[in-house]
DRENZAPA-454690 format. One record per residue: x, y, z of N, C-alpha, C in turn. Coordinates in steps of 0.2 Angstrom, whole numbers, plus 5000, padded with zeros to 4 digits. Layout:
    n.x    n.y    n.z   ca.x   ca.y   ca.z    c.x    c.y    c.z
      X      Y      Z      X      Y      Z      X      Y      Z
...
//
This chain:
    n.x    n.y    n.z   ca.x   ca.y   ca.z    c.x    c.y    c.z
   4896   5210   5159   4890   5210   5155   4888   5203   5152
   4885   5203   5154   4880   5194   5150   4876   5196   5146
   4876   5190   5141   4872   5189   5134   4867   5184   5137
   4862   5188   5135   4855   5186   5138   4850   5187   5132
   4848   5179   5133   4844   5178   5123   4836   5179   5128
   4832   5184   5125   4824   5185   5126   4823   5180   5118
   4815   5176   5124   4814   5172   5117   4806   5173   5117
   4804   5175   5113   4797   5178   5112   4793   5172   5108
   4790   5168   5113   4784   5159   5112   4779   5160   5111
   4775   5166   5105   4771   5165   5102   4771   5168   5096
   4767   5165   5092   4770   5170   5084   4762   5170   5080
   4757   5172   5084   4751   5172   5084   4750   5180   5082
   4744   5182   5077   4744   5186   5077   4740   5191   5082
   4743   5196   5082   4740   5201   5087   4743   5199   5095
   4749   5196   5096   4750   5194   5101   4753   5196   5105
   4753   5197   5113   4753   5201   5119   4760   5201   5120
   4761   5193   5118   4769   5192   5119   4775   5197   5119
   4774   5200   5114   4781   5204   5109   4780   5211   5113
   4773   5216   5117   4775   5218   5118   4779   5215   5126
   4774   5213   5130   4780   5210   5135   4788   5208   5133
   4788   5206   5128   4795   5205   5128   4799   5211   5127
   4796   5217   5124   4800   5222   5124   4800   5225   5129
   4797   5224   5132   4797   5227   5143   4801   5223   5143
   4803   5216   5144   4808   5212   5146   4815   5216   5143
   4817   5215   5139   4822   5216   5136   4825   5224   5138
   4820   5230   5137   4822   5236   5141   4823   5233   5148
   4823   5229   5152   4823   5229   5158   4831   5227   5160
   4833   5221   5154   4838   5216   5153   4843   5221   5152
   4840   5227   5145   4848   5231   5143   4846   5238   5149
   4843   5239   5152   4846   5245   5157   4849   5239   5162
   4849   5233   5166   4853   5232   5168   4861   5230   5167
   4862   5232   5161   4867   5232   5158   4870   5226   5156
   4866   5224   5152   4867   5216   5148   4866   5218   5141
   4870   5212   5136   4868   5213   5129   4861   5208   5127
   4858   5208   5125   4851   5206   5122   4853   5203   5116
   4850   5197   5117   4847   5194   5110   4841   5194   5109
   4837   5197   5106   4829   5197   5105   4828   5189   5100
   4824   5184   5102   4823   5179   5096   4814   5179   5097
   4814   5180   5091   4807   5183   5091   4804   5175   5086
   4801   5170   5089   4802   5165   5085   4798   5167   5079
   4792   5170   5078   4788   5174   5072   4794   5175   5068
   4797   5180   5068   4803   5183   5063   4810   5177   5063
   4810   5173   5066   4814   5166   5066   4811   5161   5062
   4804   5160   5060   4801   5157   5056   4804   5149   5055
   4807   5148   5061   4810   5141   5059   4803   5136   5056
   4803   5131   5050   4800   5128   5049   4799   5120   5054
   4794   5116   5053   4792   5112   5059   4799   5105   5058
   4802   5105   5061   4809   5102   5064   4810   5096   5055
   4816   5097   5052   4815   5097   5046   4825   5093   5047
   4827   5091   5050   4835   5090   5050   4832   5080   5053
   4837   5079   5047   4838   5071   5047   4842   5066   5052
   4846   5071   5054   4850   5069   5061   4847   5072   5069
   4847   5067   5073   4844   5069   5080   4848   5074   5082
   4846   5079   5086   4850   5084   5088   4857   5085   5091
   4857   5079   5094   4862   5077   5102   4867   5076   5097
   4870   5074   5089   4873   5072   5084   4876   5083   5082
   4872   5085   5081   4875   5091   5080   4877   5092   5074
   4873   5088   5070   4874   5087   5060   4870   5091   5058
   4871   5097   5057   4864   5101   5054   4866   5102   5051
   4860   5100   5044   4861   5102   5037   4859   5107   5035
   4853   5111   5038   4849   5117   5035   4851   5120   5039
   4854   5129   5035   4856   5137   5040   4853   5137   5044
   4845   5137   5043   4843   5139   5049   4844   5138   5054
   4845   5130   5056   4846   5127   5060   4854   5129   5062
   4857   5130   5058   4867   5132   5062   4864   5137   5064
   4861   5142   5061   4862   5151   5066   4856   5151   5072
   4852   5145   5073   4849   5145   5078   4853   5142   5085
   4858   5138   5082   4860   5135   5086   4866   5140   5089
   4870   5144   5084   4875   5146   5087   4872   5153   5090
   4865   5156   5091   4862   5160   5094   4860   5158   5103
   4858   5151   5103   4858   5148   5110   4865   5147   5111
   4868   5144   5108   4875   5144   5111   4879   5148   5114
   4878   5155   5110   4881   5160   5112   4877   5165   5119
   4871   5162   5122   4869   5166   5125   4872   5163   5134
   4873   5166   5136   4874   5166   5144   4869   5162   5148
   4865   5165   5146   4857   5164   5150   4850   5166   5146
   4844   5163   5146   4836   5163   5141   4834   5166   5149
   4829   5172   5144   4822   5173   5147   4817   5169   5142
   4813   5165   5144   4806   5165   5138   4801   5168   5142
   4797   5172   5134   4792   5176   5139   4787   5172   5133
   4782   5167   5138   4777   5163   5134   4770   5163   5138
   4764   5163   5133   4757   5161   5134   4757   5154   5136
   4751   5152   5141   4747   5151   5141   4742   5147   5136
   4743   5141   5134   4738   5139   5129   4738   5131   5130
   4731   5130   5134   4726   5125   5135   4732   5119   5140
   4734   5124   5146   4737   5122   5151   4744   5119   5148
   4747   5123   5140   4754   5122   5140   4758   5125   5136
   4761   5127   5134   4763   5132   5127   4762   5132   5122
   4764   5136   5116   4765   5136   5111   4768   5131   5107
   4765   5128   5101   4769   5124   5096   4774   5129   5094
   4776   5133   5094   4781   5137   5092   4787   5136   5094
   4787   5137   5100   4791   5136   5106   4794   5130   5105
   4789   5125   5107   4792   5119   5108   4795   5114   5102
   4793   5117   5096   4798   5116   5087   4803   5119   5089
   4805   5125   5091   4812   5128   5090   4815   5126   5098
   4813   5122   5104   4817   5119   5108   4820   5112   5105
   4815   5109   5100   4816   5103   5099   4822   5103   5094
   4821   5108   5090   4828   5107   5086   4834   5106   5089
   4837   5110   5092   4843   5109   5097   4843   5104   5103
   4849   5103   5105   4849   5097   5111   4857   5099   5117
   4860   5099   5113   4868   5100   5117   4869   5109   5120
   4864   5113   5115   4865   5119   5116   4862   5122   5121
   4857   5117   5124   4853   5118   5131   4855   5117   5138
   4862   5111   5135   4865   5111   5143   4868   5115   5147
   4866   5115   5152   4867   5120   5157   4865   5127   5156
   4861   5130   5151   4858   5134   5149   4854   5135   5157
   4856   5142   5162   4849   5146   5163   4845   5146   5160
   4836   5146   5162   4832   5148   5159   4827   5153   5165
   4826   5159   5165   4820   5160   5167   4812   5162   5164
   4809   5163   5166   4800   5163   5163   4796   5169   5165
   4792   5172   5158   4789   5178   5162   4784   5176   5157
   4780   5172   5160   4775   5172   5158   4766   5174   5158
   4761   5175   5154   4757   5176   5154   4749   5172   5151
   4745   5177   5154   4738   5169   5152   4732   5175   5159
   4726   5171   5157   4722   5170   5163   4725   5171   5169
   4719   5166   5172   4719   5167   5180   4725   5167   5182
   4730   5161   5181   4735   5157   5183   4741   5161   5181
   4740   5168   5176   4747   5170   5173   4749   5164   5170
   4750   5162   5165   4755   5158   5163   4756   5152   5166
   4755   5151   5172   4760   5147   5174   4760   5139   5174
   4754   5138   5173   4753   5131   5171   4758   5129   5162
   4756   5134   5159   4762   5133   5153   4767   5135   5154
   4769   5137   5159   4779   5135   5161   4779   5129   5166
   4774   5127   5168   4775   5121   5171   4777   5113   5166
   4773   5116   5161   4775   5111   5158   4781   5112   5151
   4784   5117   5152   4788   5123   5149   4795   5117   5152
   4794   5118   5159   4801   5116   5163   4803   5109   5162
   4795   5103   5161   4800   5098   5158   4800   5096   5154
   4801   5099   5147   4804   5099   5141   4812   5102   5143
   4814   5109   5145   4818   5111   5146   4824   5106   5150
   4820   5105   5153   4824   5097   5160   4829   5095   5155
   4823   5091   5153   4826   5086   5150   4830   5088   5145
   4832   5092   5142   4838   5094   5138   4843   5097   5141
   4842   5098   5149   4848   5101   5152   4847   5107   5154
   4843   5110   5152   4842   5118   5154   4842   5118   5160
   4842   5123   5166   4842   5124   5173   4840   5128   5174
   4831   5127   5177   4825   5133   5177   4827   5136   5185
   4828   5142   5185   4829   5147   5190   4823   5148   5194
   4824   5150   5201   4817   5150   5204   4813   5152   5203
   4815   5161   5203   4810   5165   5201   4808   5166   5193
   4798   5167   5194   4799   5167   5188   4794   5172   5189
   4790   5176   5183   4784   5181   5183   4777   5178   5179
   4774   5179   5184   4768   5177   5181   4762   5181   5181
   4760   5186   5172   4758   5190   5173   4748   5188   5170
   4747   5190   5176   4740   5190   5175   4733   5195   5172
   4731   5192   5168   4728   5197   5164   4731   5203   5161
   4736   5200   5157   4742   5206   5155   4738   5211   5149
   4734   5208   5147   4731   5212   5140   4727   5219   5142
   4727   5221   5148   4724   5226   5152   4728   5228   5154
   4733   5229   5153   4740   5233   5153   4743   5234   5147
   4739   5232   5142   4746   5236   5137   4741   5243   5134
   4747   5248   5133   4742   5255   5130   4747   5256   5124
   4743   5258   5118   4748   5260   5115   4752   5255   5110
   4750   5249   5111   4756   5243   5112   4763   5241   5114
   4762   5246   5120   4768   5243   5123   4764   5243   5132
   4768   5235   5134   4764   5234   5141   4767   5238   5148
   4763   5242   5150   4762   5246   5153   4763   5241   5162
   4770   5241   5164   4771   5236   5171   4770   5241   5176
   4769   5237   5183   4767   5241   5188   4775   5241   5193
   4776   5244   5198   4781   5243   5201   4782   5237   5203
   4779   5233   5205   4776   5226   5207   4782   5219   5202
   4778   5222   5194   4782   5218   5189   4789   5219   5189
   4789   5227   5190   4798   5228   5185   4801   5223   5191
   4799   5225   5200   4802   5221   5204   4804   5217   5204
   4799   5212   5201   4801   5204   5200   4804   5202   5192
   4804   5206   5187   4807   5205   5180   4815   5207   5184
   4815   5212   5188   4822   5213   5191   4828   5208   5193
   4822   5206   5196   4826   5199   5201   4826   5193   5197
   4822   5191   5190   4823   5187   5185   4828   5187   5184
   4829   5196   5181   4836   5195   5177   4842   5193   5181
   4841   5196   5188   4848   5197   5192   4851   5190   5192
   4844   5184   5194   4844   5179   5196   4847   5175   5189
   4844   5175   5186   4845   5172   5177   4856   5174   5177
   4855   5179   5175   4864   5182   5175   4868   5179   5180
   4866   5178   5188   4871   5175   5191   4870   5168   5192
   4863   5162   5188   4867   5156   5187   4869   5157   5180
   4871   5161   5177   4874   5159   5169   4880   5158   5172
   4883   5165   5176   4891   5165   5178   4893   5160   5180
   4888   5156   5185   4889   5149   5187   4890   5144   5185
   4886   5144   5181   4885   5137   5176   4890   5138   5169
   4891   5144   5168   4896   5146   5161   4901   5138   5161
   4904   5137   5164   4907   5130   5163   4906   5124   5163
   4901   5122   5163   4896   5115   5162   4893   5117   5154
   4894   5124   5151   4889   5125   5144   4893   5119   5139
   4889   5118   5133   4891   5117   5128   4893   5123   5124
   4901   5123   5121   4901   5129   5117   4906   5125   5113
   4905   5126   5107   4910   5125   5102   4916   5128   5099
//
């Protein structure tokens, strides 16, 4: 069983993200993974606030220890991220920015959402921030188009189509974590 952190990259009100990410995450625990849900809204980390560079691993504020030892402990990240003005969320990329060592070798995969493009111009530019801290973006990703037309009820309502390709995220995501498990940083 792998520890598979969902990372929900918008914290806007009313947003489409949380429920996709609870599709995701159902998807991750019936195939028999443990879930971290990090919901960046309810992580409220404030905007990067530590006086040592990451890569140093001197962190003086909690927040910051229990965010780090939440990526560390994870096997493998989904982020499930918007689309905004062809790149993501300041949300996202304050709480990437915090950590540095804890990204090495990190699996990452993407189920993105937006317009026309689904998302995918903001995980384009998702992957080279990711890069460059070491993450290693996995092929497959999802990109859901016009997702807000699927949610009923508030929760997103996937077609066979999606679970298929959320399936092959997860499978894919879990088997480079088991690969990469010994390049991670763990303390």
């Amino acid at each position: 069983m792998a520890h598979v952190m969902i990372v929900v990259g918008s914290v806007r009100p009313g947003r489409i993200g949380l429920p996709i990410a609870e599709w995701v995450r159902s998807r991750v625990e019936e195939a028999g993974h443990a879930v971290d849900f990090a919901d960046l809204k309810a992580l409220a980390l404030p905007f990067l606030d530590e006086p040592s560079h990451p890569s140093k691993r001197d962190y003086q504020h909690a927040h910051t220890r229990d965010w780090s030892a939440r990526v560390e402990a994870a096997d493998a990240l989904i982020f499930v991220t918007p689309e905004y003005n062809h790149s993501y969320s300041p949300a996202l990329k304050n709480a990437i920015d915090y950590l540095y060592a804890e990204w090495q070798a990190k699996p990452v995969g993407f189920v993105s959402y937006g317009g026309m493009s689904g998302g995918s111009r903001g995980v384009t530019a998702l992957e080279l921030v990711l890069s460059s801290v070491g993450a290693v973006k996995i092929p497959t990703e999802v990109n859901l188009v016009a997702a807000s037309k699927q949610l009923a009820d508030g929760a997103f309502a996937a077609d066979d189509r999606q679970n298929g390709g959320v399936d092959a995220l997860i499978a894919q995501v879990v088997a480079y974590g088991e690969a990469l498990r010994p390049l991670q940083a763990r303390s």
